[in-house]
N, C-alpha and C positions, 0 to 999 in steps of 0.2 A: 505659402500654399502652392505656388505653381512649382517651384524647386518642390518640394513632395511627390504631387503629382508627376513631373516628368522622372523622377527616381523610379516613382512605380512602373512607370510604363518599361522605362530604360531593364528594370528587373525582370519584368515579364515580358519582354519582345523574344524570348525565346519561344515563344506560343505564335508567332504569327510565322514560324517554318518549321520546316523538321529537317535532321539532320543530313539525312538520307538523298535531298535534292540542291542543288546548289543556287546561288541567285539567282542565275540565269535559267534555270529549269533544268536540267539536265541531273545525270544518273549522279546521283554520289556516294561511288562503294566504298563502306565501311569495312575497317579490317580493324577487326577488334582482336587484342591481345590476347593468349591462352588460356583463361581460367586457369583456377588450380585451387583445392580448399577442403574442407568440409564440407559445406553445402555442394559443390561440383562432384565431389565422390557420391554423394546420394543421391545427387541426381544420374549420375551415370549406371547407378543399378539400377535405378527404378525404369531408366532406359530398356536396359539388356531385357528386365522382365517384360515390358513392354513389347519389346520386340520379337522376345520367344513366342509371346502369346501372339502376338501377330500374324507369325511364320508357320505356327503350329496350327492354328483352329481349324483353317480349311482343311488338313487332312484328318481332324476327328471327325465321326460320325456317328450317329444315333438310327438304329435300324435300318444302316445301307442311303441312310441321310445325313447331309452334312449339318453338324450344329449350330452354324449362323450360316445365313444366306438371305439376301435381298435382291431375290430377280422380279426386277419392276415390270420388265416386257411381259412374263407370266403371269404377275401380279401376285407372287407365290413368296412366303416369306415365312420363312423358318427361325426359332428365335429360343436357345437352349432345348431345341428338338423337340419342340411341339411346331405345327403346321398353322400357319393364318392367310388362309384364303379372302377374295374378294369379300365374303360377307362378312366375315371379322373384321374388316378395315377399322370399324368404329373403337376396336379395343385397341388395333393399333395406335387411332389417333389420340385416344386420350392416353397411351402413354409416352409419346411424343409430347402432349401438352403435359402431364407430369413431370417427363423430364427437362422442358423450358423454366417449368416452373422450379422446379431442384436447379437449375444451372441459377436463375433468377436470384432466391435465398443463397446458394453458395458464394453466390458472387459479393452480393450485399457483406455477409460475416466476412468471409474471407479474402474477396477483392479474386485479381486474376491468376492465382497460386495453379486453376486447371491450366491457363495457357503457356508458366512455365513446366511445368510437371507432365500435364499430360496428352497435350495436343499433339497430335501429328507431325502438324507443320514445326514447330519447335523441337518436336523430336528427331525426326528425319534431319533438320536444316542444322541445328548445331549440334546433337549428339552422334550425327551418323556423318554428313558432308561435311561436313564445317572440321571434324577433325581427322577426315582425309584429307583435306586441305590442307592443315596442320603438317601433316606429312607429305606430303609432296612440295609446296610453296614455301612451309616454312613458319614463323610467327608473326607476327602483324608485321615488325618491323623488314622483315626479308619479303613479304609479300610486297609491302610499298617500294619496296626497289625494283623488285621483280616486275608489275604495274608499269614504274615508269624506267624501265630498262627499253633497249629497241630492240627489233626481233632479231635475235641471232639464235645458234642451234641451242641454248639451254634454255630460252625461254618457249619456244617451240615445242624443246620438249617436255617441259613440264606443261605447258598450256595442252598437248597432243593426248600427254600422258592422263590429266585430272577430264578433261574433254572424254574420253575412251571408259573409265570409269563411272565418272558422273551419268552419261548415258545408260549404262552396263545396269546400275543400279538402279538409275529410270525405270528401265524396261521390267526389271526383277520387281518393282513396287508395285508398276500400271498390271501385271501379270497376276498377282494376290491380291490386289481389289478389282480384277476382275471374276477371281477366283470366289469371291464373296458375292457377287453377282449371279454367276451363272453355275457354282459348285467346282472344285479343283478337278474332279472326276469328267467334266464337261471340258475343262480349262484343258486338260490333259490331252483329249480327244482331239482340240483344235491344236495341238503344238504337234500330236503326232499325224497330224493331215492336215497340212497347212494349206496345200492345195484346192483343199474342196471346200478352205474358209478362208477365202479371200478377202470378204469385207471384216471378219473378225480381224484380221490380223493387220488391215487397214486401220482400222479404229482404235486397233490396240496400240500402233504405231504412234498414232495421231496423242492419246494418251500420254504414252512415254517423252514424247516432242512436250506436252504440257509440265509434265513433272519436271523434265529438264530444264524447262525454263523457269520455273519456281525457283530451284533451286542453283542452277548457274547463275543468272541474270537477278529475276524476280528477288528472293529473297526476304528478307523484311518488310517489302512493301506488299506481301500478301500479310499482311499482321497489321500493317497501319492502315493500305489503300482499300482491301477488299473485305476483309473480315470483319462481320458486322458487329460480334463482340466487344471487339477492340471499343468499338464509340460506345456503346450499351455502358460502359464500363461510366461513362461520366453522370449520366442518371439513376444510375445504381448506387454507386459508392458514395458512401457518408461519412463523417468524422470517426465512426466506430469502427470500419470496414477496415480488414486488417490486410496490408499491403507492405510491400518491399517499401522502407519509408528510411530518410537522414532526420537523424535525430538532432535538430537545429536548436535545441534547448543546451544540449551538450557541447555541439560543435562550433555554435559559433558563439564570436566573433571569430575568424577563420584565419592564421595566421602563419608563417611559414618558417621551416627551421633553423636552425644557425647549430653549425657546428664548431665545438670547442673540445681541448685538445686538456686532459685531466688525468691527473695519475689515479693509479688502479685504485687507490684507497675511497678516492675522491669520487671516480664513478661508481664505487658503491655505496656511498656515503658515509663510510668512517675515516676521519681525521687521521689522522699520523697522531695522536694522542695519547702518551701511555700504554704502548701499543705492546707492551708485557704483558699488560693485563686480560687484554683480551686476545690476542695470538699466539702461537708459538712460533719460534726464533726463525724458525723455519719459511713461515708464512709473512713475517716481517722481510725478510731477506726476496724470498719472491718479489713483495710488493715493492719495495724499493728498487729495486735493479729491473724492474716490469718497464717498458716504453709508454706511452704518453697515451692515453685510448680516449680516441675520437666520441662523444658524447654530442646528444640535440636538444636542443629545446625549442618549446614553440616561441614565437614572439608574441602572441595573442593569449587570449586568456583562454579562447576554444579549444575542442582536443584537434577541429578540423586543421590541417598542415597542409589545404589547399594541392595537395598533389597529382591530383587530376587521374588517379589511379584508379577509382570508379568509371570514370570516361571510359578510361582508354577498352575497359575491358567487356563494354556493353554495344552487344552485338544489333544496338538501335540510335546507337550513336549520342542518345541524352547524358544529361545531366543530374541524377537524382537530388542531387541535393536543391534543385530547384521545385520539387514534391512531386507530386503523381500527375505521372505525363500520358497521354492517347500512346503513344509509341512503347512505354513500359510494358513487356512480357512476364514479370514478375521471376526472369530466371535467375534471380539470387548472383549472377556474375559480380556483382557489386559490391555484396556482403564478404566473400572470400578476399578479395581485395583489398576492400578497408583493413577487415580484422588482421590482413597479412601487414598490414601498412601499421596500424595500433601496437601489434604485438615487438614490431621490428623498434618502434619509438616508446616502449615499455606503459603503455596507456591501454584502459582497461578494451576489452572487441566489443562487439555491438552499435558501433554510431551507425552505422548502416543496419538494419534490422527487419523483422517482420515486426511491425505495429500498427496502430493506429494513430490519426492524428489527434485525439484528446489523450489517448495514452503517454502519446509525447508530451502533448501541450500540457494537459493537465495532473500527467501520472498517476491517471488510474485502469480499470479495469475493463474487458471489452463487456457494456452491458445486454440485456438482456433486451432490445429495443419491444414498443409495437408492433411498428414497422417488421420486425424479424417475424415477434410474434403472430402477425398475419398472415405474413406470408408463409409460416410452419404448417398454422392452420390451413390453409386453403391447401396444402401440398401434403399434409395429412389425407384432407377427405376425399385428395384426389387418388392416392394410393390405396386409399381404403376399397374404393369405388374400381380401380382395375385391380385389387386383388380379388373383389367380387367376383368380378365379370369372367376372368381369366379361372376361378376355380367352378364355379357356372357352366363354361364353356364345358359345349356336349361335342367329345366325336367324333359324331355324326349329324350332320345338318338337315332335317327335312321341312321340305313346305309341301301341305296338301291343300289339294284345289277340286270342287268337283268340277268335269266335266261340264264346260261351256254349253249354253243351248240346249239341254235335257234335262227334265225335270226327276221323272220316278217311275222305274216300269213294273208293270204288275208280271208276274213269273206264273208255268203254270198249274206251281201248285198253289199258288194265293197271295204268295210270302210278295213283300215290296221289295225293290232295289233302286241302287242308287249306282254312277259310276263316276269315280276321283281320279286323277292324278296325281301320286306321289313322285316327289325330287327330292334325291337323295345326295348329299355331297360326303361322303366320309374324308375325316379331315387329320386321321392318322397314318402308321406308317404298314397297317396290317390289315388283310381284310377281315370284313366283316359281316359274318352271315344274319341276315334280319327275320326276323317273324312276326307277323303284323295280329294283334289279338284285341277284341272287342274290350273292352274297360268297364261301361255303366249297363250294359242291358246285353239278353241273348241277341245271339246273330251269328251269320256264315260271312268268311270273308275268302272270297274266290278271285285269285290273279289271271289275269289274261293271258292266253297263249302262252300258262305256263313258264314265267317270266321266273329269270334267274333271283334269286332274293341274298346271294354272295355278292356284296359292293367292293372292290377292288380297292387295294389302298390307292388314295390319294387320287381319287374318282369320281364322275358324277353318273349316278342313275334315276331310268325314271321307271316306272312301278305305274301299272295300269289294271285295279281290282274293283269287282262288285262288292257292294257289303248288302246282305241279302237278313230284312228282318220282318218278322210275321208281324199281320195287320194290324192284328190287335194292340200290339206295342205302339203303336204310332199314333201318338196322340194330339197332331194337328201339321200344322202346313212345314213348320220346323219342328226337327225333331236335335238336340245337341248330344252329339256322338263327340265319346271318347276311343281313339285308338291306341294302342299300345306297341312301343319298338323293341323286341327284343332281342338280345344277341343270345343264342342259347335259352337258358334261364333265367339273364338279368335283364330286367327290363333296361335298355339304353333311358329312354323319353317318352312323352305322351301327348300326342299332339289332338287339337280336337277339330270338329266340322260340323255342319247342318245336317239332318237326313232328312230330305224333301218327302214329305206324302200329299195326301189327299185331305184337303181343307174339313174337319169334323164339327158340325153342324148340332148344338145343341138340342 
């Protein structure tokens, strides 16, 4: 029992470090070898697109407005070119909370397939730096010299050189997400007058000095140290949660190869046998006068060959074959490896794969959990609920108030009044002329001093009118007035209010 136990432990002590820090604490950079595969070719387009949409957004525009934008300091946030201002905040938030909750279910079915695919940090760090690196340094193994070479002028200048870029491209990042802040039209404004934007161009410095260190230094420790996802990942995931997984049904017992040295017939498994019968003379004489071809086999009964060729090429320094780790970004480097490693030892690809752990264990299917289906549910009524609210959404924003401290003046021809203040926020990209019209009963509605009723786009106005109605209409201390907003002939909305009179006495 106790030999059990310490085997366990001895199996999982790879859980009490990560690759990334060494005993002592200190940095430990990983140089993980090149990918190269099928899954690395799809991931590098789905790259490219990623990154054209990147590059591209901020200079589209919807009516002289940029398509996304999130300027916090204004509190203004533009979202496929409609406008959400301060009082929308609430439809903002619940599609924030829709989308925790869609990241939540995704994560559950699928495991962490967004953080290889389609995160930022993953895609900038090894689709864009990581394979300039590539080119300048070298492959893992010319980089580990390079590392522990002394400074002389080549290392200098490639350290000068990847240094000079890495920044270069810094800047060019913190520049398009600030672009998304503040609009590339604004962004433009500050690069062509740098002078009279001192602290922008502070901040944006300051910025570019962060990315650089992410991506020089930092690295994968923004995926394991900082990134809250990463741990989410282990209350989330369940036996059904479909992950970059080794298929240890397959692969093990784990065994390593032996090469033997076999004539041509032999490495493809036909005899020297009657070899009229099934060759011609031709192909007999090849095989014969052929030299000796190197052939492997495993010593284990597993397809694993222990070769450590998932390691080397996992830009988090693990182990997969030890299961799903905090450190795993699910960027498939593993799987190209293996199947290159299978195909070369004629065994069938896949011990490394997208599965699950009952898939593996028990070879069946991903089901249809509870669990899932709760949380669809919940992430249904939440979608339901900001599709509402989002086609709901008026325009134009008003709230009517009357006038504080006045009750109701008598006019002098008889008629009663009342006096409101309208607030108006138009929350498109056009103005919008308004006409304000009585709804449930006659009446005059008179604006003050002649007040402009054109709301500018993406403005706020206030509106100061009598609404003037004969006595006789007024049938006690409350009277519930409908007013009407219209733009032209359509009505926008209809807001309603009190109309104060004179207490009527049975």
């Amino acid at each position: 029992m106790k030999e059990e136990t310490s085997t366990t432990l001895t199996q999982e002590a790879f859980r009490d470090s990560v690759a990334t820090i060494t005993k002592e604490g200190k940095r430990n950079f990983i140089h993980p070898k090149k990918p190269k595969g099928r899954m690395y070719n799809l991931r590098t387009i789905a790259s490219i697109v990623y990154l054209v949409i990147f590059f591209t957004l901020p200079f589209i525009k919807v009516h002289g407005e940029p398509l996304l934008m999130f300027n916090v300091l204004d509190r203004k946030f533009i979202i496929f070119g409609m406008i959400f201002w301060p009082q929308d905040f609430f439809i903002f938030g619940i599609g924030m909370i829709t989308f925790i909750v869609f990241v939540i279910l995704f994560t559950v079915v699928f495991g962490r397939i967004f953080c290889g695919w389609a995160c930022p940090q993953t895609i900038f760090m090894e689709m864009v730096f990581r394979k300039i690196e590539y080119l300048i340094d070298g492959d893992a193994t010319q980089q580990k010299l390079l590392a522990a070479m002394p400074w002389n002028g080549t290392k200098i200048g490639k350290r000068g050189l990847k240094f000079l870029v890495f920044f270069a491209l810094s800047f060019l990042i913190a520049n398009f997400f600030l672009a998304y802040l503040i609009s590339m039209d604004q962004l433009l404004f500050y690069v062509t007058h740098p002078a009279e934007n001192i602290g922008t161009l502070i901040s944006l410095l300051g910025f570019t000095t962060v990315f650089f260190f992410v991506f020089w230094w930092f690295r994968e420790q923004a995926c394991i140290v900082v990134c809250p996802y990463g741990r989410l990942q282990g209350v989330l995931l369940d036996k059904n949660s479909i992950v970059v997984a080794y298929d240890y049904k397959r692969g093990e017992p784990r065994g390593r190869l032996t090469k033997e040295k076999k004539t041509a017939w032999e490495a493809v498994g036909q005899p020297p046998v009657n070899l009229m019968h099934t060759a011609t003379l031709a192909q007999v004489v090849v095989a014969e006068q052929s030299p000796l071809v190197p052939t492997f086999h495993a010593e284990a009964g597993g397809d694993c060959i222990d070769c450590f060729a998932c390691v080397r090429v996992c830009p988090t320094g693990i182990d997969i074959r030890n299961g799903t780790q905090l450190e795993c970004v699910n960027c498939t480097a593993c799987i190209d490896a293996c199947d290159a490693i299978m195909v070369s030892v004629n065994k069938p690809t896949g011990l490394i794969r997208y599965a699950s752990e009952n898939s593996i264990r028990e070879r069946v299917q991903l089901h249809f959990t509870k669990r899932i289906q709760a949380y669809t549910a919940v992430l249904s009524l939440l979608i339901a609920l900001l599709v509402f609210l989002l086609v709901s959404r008026t325009d134009l924003d008003a709230t009517l108030m009357r006038t504080s401290g006045m009750t109701y003046t008598t006019m002098p021809d008889g008629r009663l009044a009342n006096l409101y203040n309208l607030k108006l926020a138009n929350k498109t990209h056009l103005d919008i002329p308004v006409t304000l019209k009585l709804e449930n009963m006659d009446g005059e509605i008179t604006l003050i001093n002649n007040a402009a009723t054109l709301i500018k786009k993406e403005s706020y106005a206030q509106l100061q009118f009598f609404v003037k109605i004969d006595r006789n209409k007024i049938k006690g201390w409350k009277t519930p007035l409908k007013i009407g907003l219209y733009d032209a002939q359509k009505r926008i909305k209809t807001i309603t209010a009190n109309f104060m009179g004179p207490e009527v006495y049975d």
